[in-house]
Structure formats: C-alpha cells, structure tokens
C-alpha positions in Angstrom: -70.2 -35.3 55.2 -66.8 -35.2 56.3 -65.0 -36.8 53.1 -67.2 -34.3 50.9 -65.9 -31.3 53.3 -63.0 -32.2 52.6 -63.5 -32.4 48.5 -64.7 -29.2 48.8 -61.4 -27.7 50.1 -59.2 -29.4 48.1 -61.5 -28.1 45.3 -61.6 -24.3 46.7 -57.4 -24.4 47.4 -56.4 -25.7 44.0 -59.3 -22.7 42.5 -57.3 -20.1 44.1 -53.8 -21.9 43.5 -55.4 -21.6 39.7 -56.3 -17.9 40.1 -52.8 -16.7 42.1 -50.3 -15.4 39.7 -47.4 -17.5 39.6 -44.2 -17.0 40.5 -41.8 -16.3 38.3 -38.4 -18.0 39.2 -35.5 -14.7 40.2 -33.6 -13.8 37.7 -29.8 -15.0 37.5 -27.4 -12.4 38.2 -25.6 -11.9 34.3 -24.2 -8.3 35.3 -22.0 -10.4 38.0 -20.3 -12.5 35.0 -19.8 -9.8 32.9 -18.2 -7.5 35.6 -14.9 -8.9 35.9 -14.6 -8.7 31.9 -15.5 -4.9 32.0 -13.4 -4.0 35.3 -10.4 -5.7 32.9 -11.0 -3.8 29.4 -11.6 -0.6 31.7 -8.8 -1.2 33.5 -6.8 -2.5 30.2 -8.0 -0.6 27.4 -10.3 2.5 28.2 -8.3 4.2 30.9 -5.0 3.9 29.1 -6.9 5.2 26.0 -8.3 8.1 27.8 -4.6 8.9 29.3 -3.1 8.5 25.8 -6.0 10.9 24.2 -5.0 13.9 27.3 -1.3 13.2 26.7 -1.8 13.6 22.9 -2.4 17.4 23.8 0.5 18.1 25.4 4.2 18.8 24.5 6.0 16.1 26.8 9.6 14.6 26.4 8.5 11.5 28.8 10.3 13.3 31.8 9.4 16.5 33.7 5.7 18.1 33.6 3.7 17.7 30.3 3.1 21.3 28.8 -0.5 22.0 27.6 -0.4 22.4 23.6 -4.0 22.3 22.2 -4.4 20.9 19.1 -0.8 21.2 17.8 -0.1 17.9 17.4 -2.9 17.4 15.8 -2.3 20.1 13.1 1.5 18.9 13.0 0.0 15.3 11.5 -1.9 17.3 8.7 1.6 18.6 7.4 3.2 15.7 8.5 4.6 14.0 4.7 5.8 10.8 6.9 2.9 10.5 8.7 1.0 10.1 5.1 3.6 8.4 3.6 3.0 5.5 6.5 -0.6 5.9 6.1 -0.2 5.3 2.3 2.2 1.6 3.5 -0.6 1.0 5.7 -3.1 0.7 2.7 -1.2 -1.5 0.8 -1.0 -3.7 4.2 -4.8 -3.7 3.8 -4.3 -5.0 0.5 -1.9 -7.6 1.6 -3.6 -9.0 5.1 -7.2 -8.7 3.9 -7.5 -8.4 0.3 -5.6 -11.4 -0.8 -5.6 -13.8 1.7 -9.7 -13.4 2.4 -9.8 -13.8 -1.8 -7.1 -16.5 -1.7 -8.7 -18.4 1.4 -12.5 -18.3 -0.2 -10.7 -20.8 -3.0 -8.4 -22.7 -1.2 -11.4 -23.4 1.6 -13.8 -24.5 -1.2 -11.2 -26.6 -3.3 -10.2 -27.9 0.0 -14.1 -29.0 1.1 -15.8 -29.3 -2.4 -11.9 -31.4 -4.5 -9.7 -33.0 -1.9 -12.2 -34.0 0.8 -13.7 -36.0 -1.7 -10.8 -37.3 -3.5 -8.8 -37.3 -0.9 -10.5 -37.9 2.5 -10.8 -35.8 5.2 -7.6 -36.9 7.2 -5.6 -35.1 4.0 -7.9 -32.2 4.3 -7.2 -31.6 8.3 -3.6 -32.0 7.1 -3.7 -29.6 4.7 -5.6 -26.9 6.6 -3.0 -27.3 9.3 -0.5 -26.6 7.3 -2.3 -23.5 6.0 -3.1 -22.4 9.8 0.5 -23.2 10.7 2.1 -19.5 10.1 -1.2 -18.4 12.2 0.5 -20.3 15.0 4.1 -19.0 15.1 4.8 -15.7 17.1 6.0 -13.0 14.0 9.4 -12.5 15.9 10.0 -16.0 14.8 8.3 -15.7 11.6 9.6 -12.3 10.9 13.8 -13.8 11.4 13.4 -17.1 9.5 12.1 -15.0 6.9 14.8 -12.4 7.3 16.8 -15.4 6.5 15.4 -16.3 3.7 15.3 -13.2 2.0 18.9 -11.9 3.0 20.6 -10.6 0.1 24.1 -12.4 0.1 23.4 -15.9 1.6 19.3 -15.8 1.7 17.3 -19.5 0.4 15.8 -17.6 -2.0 18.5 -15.8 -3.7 20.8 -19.0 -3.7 17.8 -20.9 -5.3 17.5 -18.5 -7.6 21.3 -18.7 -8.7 21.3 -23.2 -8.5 18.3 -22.9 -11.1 19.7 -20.2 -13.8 17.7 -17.6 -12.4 20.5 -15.6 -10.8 19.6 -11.9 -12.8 16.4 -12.1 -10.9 18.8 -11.9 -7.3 17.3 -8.8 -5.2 17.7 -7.1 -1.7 14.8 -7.5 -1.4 14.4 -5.9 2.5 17.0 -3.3 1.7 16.0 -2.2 -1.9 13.5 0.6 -1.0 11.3 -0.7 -4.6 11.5 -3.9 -3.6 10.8 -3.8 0.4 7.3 -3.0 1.1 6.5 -5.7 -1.8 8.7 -8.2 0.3 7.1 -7.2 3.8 3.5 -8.0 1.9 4.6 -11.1 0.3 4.9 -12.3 4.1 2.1 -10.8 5.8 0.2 -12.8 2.8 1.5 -16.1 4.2 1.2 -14.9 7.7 -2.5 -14.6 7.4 -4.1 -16.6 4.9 -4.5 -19.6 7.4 -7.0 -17.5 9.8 -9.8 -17.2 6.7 -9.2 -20.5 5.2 -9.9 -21.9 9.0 -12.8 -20.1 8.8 -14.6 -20.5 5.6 -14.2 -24.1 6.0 -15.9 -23.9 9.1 -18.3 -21.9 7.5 -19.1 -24.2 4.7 -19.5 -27.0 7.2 -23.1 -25.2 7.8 -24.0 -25.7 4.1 -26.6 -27.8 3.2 -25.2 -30.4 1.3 -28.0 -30.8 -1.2 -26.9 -27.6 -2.5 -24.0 -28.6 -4.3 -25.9 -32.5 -4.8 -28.5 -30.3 -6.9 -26.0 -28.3 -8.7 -24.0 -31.1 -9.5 -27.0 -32.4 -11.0 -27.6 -29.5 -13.3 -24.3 -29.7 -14.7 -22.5 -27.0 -12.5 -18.5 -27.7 -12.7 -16.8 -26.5 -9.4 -16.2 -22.5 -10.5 -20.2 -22.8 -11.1 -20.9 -24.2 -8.0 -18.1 -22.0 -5.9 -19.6 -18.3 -7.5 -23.3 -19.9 -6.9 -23.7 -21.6 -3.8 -20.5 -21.6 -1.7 -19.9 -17.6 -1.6 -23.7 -16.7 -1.4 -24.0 -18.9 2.0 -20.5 -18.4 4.0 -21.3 -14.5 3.3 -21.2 -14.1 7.2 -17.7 -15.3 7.5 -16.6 -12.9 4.2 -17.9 -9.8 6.5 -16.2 -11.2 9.5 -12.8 -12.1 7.9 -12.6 -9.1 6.1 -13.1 -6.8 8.8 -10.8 -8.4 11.5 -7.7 -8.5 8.8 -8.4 -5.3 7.9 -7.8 -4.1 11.6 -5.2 -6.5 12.3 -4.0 -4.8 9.0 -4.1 -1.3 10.3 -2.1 -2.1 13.1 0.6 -4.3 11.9 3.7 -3.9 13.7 5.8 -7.2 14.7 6.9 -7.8 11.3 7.6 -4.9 10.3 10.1 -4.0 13.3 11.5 -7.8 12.8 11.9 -7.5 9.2 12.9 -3.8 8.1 12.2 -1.4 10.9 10.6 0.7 9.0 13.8 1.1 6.4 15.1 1.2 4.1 14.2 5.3 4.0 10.9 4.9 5.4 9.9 2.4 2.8 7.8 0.2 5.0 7.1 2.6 7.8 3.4 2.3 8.9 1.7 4.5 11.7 2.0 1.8 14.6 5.5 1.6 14.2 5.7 5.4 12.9 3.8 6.1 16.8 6.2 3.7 18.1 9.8 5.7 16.8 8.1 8.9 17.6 7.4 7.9 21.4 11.0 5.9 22.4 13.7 7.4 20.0 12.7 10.1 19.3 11.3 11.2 22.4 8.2 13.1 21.0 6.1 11.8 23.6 2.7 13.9 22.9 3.1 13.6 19.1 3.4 10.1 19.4 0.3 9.7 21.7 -1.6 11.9 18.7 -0.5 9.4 16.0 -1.8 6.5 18.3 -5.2 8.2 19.2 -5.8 9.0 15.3 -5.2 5.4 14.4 -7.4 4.1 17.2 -10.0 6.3 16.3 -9.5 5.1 12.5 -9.8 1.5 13.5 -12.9 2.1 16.0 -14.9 3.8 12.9 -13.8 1.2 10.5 -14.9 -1.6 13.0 -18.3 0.4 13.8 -19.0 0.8 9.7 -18.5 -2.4 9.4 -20.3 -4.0 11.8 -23.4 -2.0 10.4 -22.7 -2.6 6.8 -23.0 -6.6 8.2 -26.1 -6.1 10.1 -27.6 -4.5 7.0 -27.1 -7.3 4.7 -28.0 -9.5 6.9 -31.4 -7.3 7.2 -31.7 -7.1 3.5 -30.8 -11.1 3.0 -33.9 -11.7 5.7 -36.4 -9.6 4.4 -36.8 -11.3 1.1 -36.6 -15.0 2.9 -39.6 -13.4 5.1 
C-alpha cells in the first residue's frame, strides 16, 4: 500500500509539473550594453549637432552674444556662387572616392581571387591586397605631404621623371595650376581609397560558392564572362555598402585637401567641409559657417537614409523571386 501511495504522488506531482506553465528564463538586460554607446554619440554627435543647427541662426563672430538672424544664413547659401562652386568640387570628389575606386576595386578584387590566387598562391594575393590597403592605413597629413612632394612643380618625382624619360613638355603645376589642381587632388583621393573596396569585395567573394565559377568554367566562360555573370551578381551587398560609405566619406573630404592645396589655387579645390572650415576660423563668420555644416550634414544624413532603403529594396526584390 505504501509503495503504491507513493507511485501515486510521484504520478499526481509530475501531472501538474506537466500542466504548470513553465518558466521562462528573465531576459538579459541588452538596453544596459547599448547605453554607454548612446550616452557617447549623444554626448559626441547629437548635442553638438543640435548646438551647431541653433548657432546656424545667428549672426556670431565667436566672441560676445550671438545675435538672432532667422534664416539669413540660410538664404545667404542660395546666392552664395562659392558655396556652389565647392558643392560642384564636391561632386567630382564623389566621382573620384566612390566612382572609380568601387569600379576599379570590383576588377582588381576578382582578378586578384579568380587570376593570381590561382596562379600565384594565396601568400602573393595577401601581399598584394596589402599593398592595395596600404594608403587606407597612412593618416592623409602624411599622405597628403609625400604627395605634395611628388607633385611639386620645380623639384617634384613626377616632373623630374617626366624630364629623365623625354617627356619634359608634359611638366605641370599640377597643385598650383587652377586646370590642373582639382584633377591632381582626385588622382590622390583615387589611390587613397581604392584599398577599402578591394578589402572588401574580396572578402565578399570569399562567400561565393565556388561551384559557380567550377560550372562556368565548364561552359566555356573566360574571366570577363564569369566576372559580369557570377562575381558582380553575388558580392552586390558589398557594391551597396562600398558605394555608399565612399560617397559620404566623399562628401566630407577635408585632410587632403587642407594638406595639399587649401582650397587654392582660386578656390579650385575648395569643397564645403573645408569651405565651413575657412568660413568659421579665418574668417570669423561663425553662424554662416555653422549653416554650411548643418546643410552638409543634413545632405549626408538623406544620402545615407536613401541609400540604406534603396539596399533594403533590392535585397527585398532579390528574395522574393528566390521565395
């Protein structure tokens, strides 16, 4: 009787241990990781973005009281011909940061992983891809000198290799002719910046299924086939990515231009960050300055917005057919 008692409760305790809901394990506090990173950008980046935006409605030399103004700096920019002329540099910056280097980086990342890994080995690959990256590594105030150096118009590498191989008609200024510098500044910012997409494209086609270029190999594809067919189509992701984050780092260049021309010659290479810049600490247009910043921000936080939902919808588009 007793040992059958006692079936009978282990049999009734584990029914209701059945029938209780369980309990579901709390719930790890992820606000109290983020918060230190928000209490920094707020500290960092919102509050001095707010001051900057009240600022950019006032008429303030950086001493004395700020004197309300409205919109007037705002309606200045409209009629402002060296505010659009920088805008206008800034665009060809865009051309030169983004444009070329993600185009230039989609081929040299492919030839890179699909030609020399294969011929070559990887160890010449990481070589190469370091060497690449290398430019991504150097602060621009180094950068920006050496290649001051080498583009100086009396004793400059370039000029005096120019004149050793018959080629001295083709000696330039080429930071102090005003046709010649914002070409010059690009030509850098081009070698600047092509490591950052080349690193990641190839890290990108690392995810590839290998079979893919196994079958087009197979089916006769030479490497152009195979790069427009399979290696674009699958590293679109990092296309999106690469091309948005140049294009802001694009928009607000400013080390190398301050290293290499300040601006000059005659406004030739001016661009709004450095326009902004001018405007706030020699010329001492403190609120007009501010409004220049706040319009670029606000440029780069619609472009990065756009972007990001341009991405999500081709992602959306590339998922829907798959489902």
């Amino acid at each position: 009787m007793t040992a059958t008692a006692e079936r009978g409760g282990q049999v009734t305790r584990g029914r209701q241990a059945l029938s209780s809901p369980r309990r579901r394990p709390p719930r790890s506090p992820y606000a109290l990781y983020l918060l230190p990173g928000a209490l920094a950008a707020f500290a960092v980046v919102i509050v001095p973005f707010l001051m900057n935006t009240g600022v950019s409605f006032t008429d303030w030399q950086g001493i004395g009281s700020p004197k309300w103004s409205g919109l007037a700096n705002y309606r200045q920019l409209l009629d402002d011909s060296e505010f659009w002329a920088s805008f206008r540099h800034s665009l060809f910056m865009v051309v030169a940061m983004a444009a070329v280097p993600t185009a230039l980086g989609l081929v040299l990342a492919a030839a890179l992983f699909d030609y020399v890994a294969k011929h070559f080995g990887s160890r010449i690959t990481a070589v190469l891809r370091a060497c690449f990256y290398l430019p991504q590594v150097l602060p621009i105030a180094v950068a920006g000198i050496v290649w001051s150096w080498i583009l100086a118009p009396d004793n400059g590498s370039l000029n005096v290799l120019l004149k050793d191989v018959g080629l001295g008609s083709w000696q330039q200024d080429w930071l102090g002719d005003p046709d010649l510098a914002l070409y010059s500044v690009m030509a850098v910012m081009v070698w600047v910046q092509l490591g950052f997409p080349l690193v990641v494209f190839m890290a990108g086609l690392e995810r590839v299924d290998p079979q893919l270029y196994e079958a087009a190999e197979l089916d006769g594809a030479g490497w152009w086939r195979r790069f427009w067919h399979v290696t674009l189509p699958q590293i679109r992701p990092e296309i999106y990515v690469v091309l948005l984050w140049c294009t802001i780092a694009a928009l607000k260049v400013f080390g190398a231009v301050y290293v290499l021309t300040k601006g000059g010659p005659g406004g030739a290479t001016d661009v709004p960050s450095y326009f902004s810049f001018t405007t706030f600490f020699e010329k001492t247009q403190v609120g007009y300055g501010a409004a220049i910043s706040t319009v670029l921000t606000a440029l780069i936080l619609l472009l990065s917005l756009a972007g990001l939902k341009l991405q999500a919808r081709a992602e959306d588009a590339e998922e829907g057919p798959r489902a």
